[in-house]
C-alpha positions as CSV (number, residue, x, y, z in Angstrom):
1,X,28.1,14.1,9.3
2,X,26.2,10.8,11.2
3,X,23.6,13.6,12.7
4,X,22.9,15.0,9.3
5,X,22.5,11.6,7.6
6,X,20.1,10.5,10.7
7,X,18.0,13.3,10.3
8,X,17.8,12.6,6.2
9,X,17.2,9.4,7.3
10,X,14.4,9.8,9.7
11,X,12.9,12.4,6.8
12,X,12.6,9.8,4.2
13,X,11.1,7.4,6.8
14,X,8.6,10.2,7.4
15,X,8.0,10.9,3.8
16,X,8.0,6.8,3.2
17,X,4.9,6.5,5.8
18,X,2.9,9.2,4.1
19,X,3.4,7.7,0.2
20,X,2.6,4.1,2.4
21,X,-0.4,6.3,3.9
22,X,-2.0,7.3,0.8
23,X,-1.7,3.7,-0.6
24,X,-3.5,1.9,2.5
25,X,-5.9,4.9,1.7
26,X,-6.3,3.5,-1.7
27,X,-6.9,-0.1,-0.6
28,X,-9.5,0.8,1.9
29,X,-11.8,2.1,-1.0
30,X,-10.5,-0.3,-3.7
31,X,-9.3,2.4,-6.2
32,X,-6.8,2.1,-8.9
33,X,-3.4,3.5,-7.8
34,X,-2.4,4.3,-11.7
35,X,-3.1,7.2,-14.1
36,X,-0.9,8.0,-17.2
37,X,2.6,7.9,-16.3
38,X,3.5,11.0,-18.7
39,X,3.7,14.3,-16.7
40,X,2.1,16.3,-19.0
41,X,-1.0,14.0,-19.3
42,X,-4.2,15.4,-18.1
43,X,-4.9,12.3,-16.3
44,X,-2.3,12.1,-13.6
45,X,-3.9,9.7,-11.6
46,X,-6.0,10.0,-8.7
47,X,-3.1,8.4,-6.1
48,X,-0.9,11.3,-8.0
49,X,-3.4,13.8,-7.1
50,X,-3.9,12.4,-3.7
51,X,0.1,12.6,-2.6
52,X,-0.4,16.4,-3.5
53,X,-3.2,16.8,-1.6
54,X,-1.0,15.5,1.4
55,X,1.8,17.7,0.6
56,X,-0.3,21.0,0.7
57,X,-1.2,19.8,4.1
58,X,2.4,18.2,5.2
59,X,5.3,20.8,4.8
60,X,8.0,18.2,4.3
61,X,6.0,16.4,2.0
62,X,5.8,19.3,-0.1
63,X,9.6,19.8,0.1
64,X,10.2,16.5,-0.9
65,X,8.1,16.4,-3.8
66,X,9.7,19.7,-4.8
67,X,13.4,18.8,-4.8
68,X,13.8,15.3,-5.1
69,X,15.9,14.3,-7.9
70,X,16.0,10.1,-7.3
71,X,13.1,8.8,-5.5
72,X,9.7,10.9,-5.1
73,X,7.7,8.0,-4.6
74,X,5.1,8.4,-7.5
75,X,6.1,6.1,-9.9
76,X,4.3,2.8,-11.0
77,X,7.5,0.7,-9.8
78,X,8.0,2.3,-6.6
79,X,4.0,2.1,-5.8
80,X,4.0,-1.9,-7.0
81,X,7.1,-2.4,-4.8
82,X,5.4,-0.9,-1.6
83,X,2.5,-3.2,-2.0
84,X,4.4,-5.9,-3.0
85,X,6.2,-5.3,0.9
86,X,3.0,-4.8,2.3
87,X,1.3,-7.8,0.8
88,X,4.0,-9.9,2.6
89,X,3.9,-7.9,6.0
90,X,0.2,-9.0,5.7
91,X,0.7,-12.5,4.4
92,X,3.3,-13.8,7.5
93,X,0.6,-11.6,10.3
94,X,-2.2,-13.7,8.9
95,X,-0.4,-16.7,8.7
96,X,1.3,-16.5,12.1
97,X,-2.6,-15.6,13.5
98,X,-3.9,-18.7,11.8
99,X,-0.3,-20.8,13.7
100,X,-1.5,-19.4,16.8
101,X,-5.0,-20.7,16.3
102,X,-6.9,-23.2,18.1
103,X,-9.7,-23.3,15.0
104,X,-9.8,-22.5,11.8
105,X,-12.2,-22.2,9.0
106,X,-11.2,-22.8,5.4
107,X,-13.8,-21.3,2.6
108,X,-12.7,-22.1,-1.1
109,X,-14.9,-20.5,-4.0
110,X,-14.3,-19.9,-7.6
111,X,-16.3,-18.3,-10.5
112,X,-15.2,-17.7,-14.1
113,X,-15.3,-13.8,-15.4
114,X,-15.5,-12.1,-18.3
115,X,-12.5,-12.9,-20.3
116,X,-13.2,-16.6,-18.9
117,X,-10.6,-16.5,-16.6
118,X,-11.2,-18.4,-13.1
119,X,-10.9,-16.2,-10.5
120,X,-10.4,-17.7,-6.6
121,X,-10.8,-17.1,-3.6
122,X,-9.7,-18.5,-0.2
123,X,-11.3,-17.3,3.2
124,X,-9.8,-18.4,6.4
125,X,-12.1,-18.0,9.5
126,X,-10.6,-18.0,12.9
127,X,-10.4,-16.9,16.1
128,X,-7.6,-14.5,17.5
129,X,-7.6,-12.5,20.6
130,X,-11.3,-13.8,21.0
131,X,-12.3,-11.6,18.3
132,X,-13.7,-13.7,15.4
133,X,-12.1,-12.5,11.6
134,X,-12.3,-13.3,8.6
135,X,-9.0,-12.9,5.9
C-alpha cells in the first residue's frame, strides 16, 4: 500500500509543478489567469486553455485532467492559493537577499489611477552574488 500511495504522491507533485508551470508562464507575460468559471462558457480562460495545451503534450497531465474527481487544479481558488504560496516563496528569498546585503537601495513612487486609487510601488536595489537586481 505505502508504494502505491508514493507513487500517487510523486504524480500529483508532477501534475502540481506543471499547473505551477503554466502560472509562472502567465506572470512572465503579465496575463490574466481568469476566464468565466462556467464550463460551458465560450470563454474558458486563456490559463484554462493553456493547462490543455500542456496535457496534449504531457500524458499524465492529460490523465489527470481526465479523471480527477477533487482537485484538477483549474479553479479560481486553487490558482489564487498557488500564487498566494508563491508570492511568499518570493517574498522571504527577496528578503533574506536584501539580510545578506552589504547595500541596499530603497526607491518609493506613487501615482493615482483611474478610479483615483493610489497605486505604490517600492523598488529595492542591491547587490547579491555581485550581480546587481532590482525587486
Amino acid at each position: 500500500a505505502l508504494p502505491i500511495y508514493n507513487t500517487e504522491v510523486d504524480n500529483n507533485r508532477h501534475i502540481l509543478s506543471k499547473i505551477i508551470d503554466c502560472i509562472r508562464f502567465y506572470g512572465a507575460f503579465e496575463l490574466d489567469l481568469h476566464g468565466h468559471e462556467t464550463p460551458s462558457s465560450s470563454n474558458p480562460g486563456i490559463f484554462t486553455e493553456l493547462v490543455d495545451v500542456v496535457s496534449s503534450i504531457e500524458g499524465a497531465m492529460e490523465e489527470h485532467l481526465r479523471t480527477a474527481t477533487v482537485f484538477k487544479g483549474t479553479s479560481k481558488t486553487i490558482q489564487n492559493e498557488l500564487l498566494d504560496c508563491m508570492l511568499k516563496i518570493t517574498m522571504d528569498v527577496i528578503t533574506q537577499q536584501l539580510q545578506d546585503a552589504e547595500f541596499v537601495a530603497v526607491q518609493l513612487d506613487d501615482t493615482t489611477d483611474v478610479s483615483t486609487k493610489i497605486q505604490s510601488v517600492t523598488v529595492f536595489r542591491y547587490i547579491h552574488n555581485r550581480v546587481d537586481r532590482k525587486s
